[in-house]
N, C-alpha and C positions, 0 to 999 in steps of 0.2 A: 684729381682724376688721373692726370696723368701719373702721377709718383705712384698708386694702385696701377697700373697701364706697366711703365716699366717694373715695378715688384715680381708681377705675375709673369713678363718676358724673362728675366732674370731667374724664379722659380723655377720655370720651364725648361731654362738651357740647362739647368744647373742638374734639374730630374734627370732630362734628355742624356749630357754629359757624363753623369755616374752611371747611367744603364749601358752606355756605350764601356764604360770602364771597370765596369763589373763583365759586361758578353767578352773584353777582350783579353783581361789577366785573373780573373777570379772565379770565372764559371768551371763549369766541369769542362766544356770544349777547350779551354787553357792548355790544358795538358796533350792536346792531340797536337802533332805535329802542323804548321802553320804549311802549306804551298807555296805560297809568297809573302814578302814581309809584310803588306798589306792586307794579308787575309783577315787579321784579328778585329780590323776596322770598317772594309769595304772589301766588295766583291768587282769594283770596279776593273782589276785586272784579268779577273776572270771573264767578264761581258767583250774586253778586248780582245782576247784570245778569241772568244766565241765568235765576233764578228769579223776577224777577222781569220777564219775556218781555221784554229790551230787551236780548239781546247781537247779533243780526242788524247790526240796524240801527247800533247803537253801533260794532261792527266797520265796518262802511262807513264811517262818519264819521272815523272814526280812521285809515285807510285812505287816504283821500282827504287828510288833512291829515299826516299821516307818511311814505305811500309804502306799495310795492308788498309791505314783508314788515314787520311787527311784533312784539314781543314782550310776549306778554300775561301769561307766567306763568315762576320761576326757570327751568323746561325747556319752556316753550313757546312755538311760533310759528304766527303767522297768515301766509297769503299770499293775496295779489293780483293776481296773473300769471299767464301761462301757461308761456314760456322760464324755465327755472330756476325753476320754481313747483309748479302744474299740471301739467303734462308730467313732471316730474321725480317727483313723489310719488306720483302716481296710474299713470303707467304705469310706474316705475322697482319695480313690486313691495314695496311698503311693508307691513310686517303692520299689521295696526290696532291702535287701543291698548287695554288691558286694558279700558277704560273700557264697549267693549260687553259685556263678559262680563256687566252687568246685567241684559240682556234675556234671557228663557227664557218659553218656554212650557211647562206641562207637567214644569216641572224642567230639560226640556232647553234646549241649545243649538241653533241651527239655523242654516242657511248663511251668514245676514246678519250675523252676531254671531260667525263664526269667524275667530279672530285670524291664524294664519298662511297667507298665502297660498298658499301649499302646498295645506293642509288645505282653503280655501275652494275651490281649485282643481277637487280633487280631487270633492266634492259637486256643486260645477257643473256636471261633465262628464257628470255622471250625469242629468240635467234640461236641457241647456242647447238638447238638438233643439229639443224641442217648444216650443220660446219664439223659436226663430229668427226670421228676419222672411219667411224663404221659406217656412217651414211655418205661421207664424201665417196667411199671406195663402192659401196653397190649404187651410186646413184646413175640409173636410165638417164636422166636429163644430161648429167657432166660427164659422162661415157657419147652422147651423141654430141657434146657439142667439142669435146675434144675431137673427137673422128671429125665433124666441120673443119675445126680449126684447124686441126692440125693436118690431117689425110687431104681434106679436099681444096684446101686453101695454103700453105706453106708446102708442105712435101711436093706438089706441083711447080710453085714458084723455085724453088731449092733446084730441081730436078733444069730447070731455065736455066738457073744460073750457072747450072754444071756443063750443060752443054755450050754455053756461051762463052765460057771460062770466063764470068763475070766478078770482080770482085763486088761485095755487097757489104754495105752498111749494118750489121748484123746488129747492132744496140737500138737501131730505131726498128729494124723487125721485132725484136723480143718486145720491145714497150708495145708495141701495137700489138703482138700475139698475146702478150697478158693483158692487153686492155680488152681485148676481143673474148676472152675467153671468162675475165671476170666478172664481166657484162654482160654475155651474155648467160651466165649461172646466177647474176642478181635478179635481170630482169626478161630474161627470155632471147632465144635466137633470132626471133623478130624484130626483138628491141635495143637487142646489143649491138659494140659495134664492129664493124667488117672493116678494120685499116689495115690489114694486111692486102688484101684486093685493093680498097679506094687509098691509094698515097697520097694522092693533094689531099684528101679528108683526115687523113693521119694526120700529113704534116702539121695542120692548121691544128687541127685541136692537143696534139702532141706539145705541139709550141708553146700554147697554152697553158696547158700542163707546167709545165718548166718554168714557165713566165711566175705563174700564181704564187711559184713560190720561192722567184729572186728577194720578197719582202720578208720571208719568214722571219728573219731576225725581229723585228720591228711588231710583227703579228704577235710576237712574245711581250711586248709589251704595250700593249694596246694604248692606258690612260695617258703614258709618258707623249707616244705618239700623236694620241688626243690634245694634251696641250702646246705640242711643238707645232700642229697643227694650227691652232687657236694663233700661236705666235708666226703667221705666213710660213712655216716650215714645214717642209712636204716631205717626212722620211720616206716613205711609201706610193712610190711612182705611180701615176696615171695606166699604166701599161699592167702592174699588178693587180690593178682593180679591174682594168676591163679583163683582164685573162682569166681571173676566178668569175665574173659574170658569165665570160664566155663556157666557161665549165661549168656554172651551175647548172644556165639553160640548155647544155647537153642531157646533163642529168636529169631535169624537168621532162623534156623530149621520153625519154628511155622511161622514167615513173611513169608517164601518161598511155604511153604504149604496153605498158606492163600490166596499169591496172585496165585496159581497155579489152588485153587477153582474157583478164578473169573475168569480166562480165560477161565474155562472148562465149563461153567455154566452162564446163567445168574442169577441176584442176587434179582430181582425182590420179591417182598413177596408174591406175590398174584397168582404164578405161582403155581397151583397144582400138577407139578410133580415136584417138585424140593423139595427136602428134607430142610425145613428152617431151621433147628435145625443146617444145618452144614454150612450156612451163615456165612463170617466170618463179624460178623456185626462192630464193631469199626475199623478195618482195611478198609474192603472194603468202609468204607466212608469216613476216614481217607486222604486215598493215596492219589486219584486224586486231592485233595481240594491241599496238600502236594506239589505232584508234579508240581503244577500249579503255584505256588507260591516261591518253590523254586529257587533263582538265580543264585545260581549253580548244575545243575543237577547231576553232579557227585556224591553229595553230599545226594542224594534225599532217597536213600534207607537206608543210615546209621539214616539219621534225624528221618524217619518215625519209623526205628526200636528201636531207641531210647524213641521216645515217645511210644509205644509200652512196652517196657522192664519197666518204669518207673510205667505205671499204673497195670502190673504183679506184681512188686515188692510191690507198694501198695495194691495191694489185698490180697498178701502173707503174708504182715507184720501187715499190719492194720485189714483187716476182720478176717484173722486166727488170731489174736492174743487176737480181743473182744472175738473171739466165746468160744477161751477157758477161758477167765474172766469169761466169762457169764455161761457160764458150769460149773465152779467151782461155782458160787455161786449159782446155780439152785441147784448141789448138795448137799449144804446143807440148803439147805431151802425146804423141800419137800414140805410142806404145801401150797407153791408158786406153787410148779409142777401142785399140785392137781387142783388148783386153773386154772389153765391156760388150762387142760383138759375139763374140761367145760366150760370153755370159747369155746376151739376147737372144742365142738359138737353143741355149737352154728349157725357154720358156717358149718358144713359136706355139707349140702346142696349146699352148693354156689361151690362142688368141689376147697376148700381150693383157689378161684383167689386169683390175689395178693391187688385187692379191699377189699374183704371181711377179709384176715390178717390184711389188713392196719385200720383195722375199730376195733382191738381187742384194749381197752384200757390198759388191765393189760400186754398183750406183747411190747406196746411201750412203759408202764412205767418200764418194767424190761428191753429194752434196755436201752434207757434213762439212770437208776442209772448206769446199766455196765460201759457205756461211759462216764459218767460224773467220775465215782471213779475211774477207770483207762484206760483213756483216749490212744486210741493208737499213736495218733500223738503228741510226746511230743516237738515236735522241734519249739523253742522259736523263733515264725515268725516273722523277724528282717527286719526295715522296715526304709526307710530315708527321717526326715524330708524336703517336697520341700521348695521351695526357700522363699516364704512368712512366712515361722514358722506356729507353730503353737499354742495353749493351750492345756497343760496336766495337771489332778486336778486342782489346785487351783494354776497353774504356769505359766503365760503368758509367751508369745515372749522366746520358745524355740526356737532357731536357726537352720536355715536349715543346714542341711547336720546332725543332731543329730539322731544317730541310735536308734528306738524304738521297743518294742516290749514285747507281752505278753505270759503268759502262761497258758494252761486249767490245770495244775496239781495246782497254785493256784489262778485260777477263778472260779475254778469250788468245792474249799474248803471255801470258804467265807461263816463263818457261820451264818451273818444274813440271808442268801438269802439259803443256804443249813444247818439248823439247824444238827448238828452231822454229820459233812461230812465223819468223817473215817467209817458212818453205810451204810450198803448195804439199801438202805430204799425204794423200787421201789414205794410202797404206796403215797410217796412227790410229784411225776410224775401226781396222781391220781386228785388231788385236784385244782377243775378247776379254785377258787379265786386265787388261789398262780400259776397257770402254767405258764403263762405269764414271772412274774419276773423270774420263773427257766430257762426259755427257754431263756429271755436275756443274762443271765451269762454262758449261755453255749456255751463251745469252741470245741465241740468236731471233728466240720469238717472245724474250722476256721468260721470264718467272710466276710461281704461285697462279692466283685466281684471278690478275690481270694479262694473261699471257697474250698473247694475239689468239684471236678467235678464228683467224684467217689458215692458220700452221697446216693444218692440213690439206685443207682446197691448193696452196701454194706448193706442199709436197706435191702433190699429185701432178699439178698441172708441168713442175719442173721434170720430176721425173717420167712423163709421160713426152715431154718435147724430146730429151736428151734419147729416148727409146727412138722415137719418129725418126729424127736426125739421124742419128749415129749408126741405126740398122739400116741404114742406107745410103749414107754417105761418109765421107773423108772430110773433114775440115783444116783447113791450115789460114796462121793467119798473112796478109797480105801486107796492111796496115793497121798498127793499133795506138798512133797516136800515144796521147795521159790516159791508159786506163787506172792511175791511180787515184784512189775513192777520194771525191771531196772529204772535207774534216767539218759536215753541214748536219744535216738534218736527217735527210735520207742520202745515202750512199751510194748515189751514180758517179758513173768515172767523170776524171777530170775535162776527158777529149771529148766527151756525149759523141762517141763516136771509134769503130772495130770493124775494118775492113777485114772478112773471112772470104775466104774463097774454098767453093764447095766442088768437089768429086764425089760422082757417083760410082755405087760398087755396081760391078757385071751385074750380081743377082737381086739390083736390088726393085725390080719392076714388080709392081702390088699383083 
């Protein structure tokens, strides 16, 4: 028995052994340029870099001195392209790799974290009106709750601070102004929330926020954690679990309040007594599509608030976190502010729609640069080759099941296509022989038919603040600390923290 016992251990290294030395000198990935000496065996120098915030950047570097595709791990690839790159992964229908199954809220899964594009497909189509970019721009409800937000709640506090000559925290305003406003467009103005007014309520759940996701690393690998766990080993602080608790039952609070409006009320838009501003619009059209589909109902309210809590956290982390990039570099570039004031008395007439912002060219080319130079979504969309293979660069018959995947921190540095990428340059945006090629290389809301579903609600809400602000005030900054972008997951500054200091213009009383 035993002499069978070791045979079979022996068989096994020996299978295990040649499959290692076939993926690392004999396969088609052989030929791609290695990252590290160890790339051909383990990826474990690349999990180091990642945990310790320096694989962005290390990618670009690597990139630059190797070329447009690399190989970072036995079955993985980097790319740097768009032909045979980009284009081919992102819109050729890639499932993503198990690697997101780590993220849940709630227990559950939700749309961003569903592996087969099928299945992602399929929940999109249930959600994807209300996010359009023709219904984001005529919608009643996101037209009242930006005037909340922004006219009756911020431009008031701003207007404080100028007479005060107060310098202000502006990175913890923007998270709260995007969590305010993308809250209350899921689940209603009744139900969303008001941190820009309540500060100690920001603070706390703000904190939270942040906290949930000092574990991310380790969220990425859930079973590993699971048995470190088993062995007394706690990669995953006590403080990351109560702080995603504490955000779920935010989010619970706001679903309950949201579905307590549609029962009270109908939701119709066209109904004159109904206040639309406190429609909970992504929820209310969300659920029933949800519930209808779900095949286990018990199951039905966790799912929904899951999706729910997931497109919160990206408005929290992603829009708050351009508006303060973009802030910071408004503030030192006045001559930009200037510029964009007249632009804004171009359009007074048109009462600021979201038509006539979307028509201002010098504010889509200062978002534009924002996003492109520090990108809020840094997370390297990891993607599995199907069963046919595919071509990446100049490298046929990569094999299926090869995880690929790119990055906007360096697609979006490629200096033939962005001449001096570490310059704030919004002017490059401007120029309408070259727009084209810029707009190819841009990652900033992903690619293809996983793109962000959010892109436009975030256009709008970014260029609707930079209008509020800037038509009425001066900003300069006071202190700004590291606002250089972590090399993490989502791209907040280093400092979580940009003292601005606001002046107001003579004319600028509503």
């Amino acid at each position: 028995m035993l002499a069978v016992s070791f045979t079979v251990i022996v068989l096994a290294a020996v299978v295990w052994l040649s499959r290692r030395l076939y993926l690392a000198f004999f396969s088609p990935l052989a030929r791609v340029p290695n990252a590290h000496p160890l790339a051909p065996f383990s990826k474990l120098w690349l999990l180091r870099l990642r945990y310790r915030g320096q694989e962005h950047r290390t990618r670009h570097i690597l990139h630059k001195r190797l070329g447009p595709v690399i190989r970072l791990g036995p079955q993985e690839l980097s790319v740097n392209c768009i032909d045979n790159g980009v284009r081919t992964i992102y819109n050729g229908g890639f499932d993503k790799s198990p690697w997101f199954e780590g993220f849940k809220f709630y227990g559950q899964p939700f749309m961003f974290t569903m592996l087969p594009s099928s299945v992602h497909s399929e929940r999109k189509r249930m959600i994807s009106s209300v996010y359009s970019k023709s219904y984001i721009q005529n919608s009643v409800d996101l037209t009242a709750i930006l005037d909340t937000v922004l006219m009756n709640r911020l431009v008031p506090k701003a207007r404080a601070w100028s007479r005060g000559a107060t310098a202000v925290d502006l990175h913890a305003e923007t998270q709260a102004l995007s969590m305010d406003v993308t809250s209350c467009y899921l689940c209603g103005l009744n139900a969303g929330s008001n941190f820009i007014e309540d500060v100690k309520t920001r603070d706390y759940y703000l904190r939270a926020f942040k906290q949930s996701l000092d574990g991310l690393f380790w969220h990425e690998y859930p079973q590993f954690a699971k048995w470190a766990g088993r062995l007394g080993i706690r990669l995953v602080s006590d403080v990351v679990h109560e702080s995603q608790s504490i955000i779920e039952k935010l989010c619970s609070r706001m679903c309950d309040a949201a579905y307590q409006r549609m029962l009270e009320k109908p939701l119709t838009e066209d109904t004159e007594s109904i206040h639309v501003s406190t429609r909970p619009v992504v929820y209310a059209h969300l659920r029933p599509k949800l519930m209808e589909s779900c095949s286990d109902p018990s199951k039905g309210d966790a799912l929904l608030a899951a999706e729910i809590l997931d497109h919160m956290v990206a408005g929290n982390g992603g829009t708050g976190n351009t508006l303060s990039l973009l802030t910071w570099q408004l503030s030192k570039h006045p001559e930009v502010q200037k510029q964009l004031r007249k632009d804004f008395k171009s359009i007074q007439g048109t009462g600021f729609s979201a038509q006539a912002v979307d028509s201002l060219s010098l504010l889509d080319a200062v978002l534009m640069e924002a996003m492109r130079l520090d990108p809020a979504d840094l997370i390297p969309h990891l993607r599995i080759v199907p069963k046919e293979g595919t071509t990446l660069g100049s490298y046929p018959n990569i094999p299926s099941g090869t995880t690929v995947s790119a990055t906007a921190w360096a697609l979006h540095r490629n200096e033939e296509v962005y001449p001096e990428p570490e310059e704030w340059r919004p002017e490059r945006w401007m120029n309408d022989s070259r727009r084209f090629e810029l707009q190819k290389w841009f990652f900033g809301f992903g690619v293809g038919g996983r793109t962000c579903i959010g892109n436009h609600l975030a256009i709008r809400v970014i260029k609707a603040f930079v209008c509020a602000v800037y038509s009425r005030f001066e900003t300069s900054v006071i202190d700004d600390g590291d606002m250089k972008q972590i090399d993490g997951r989502m791209g907040r500054p280093s400092g979580d923290k940009l003292l601005i200091k606001f002046h107001e213009l003579a004319s600028s009383e509503d």
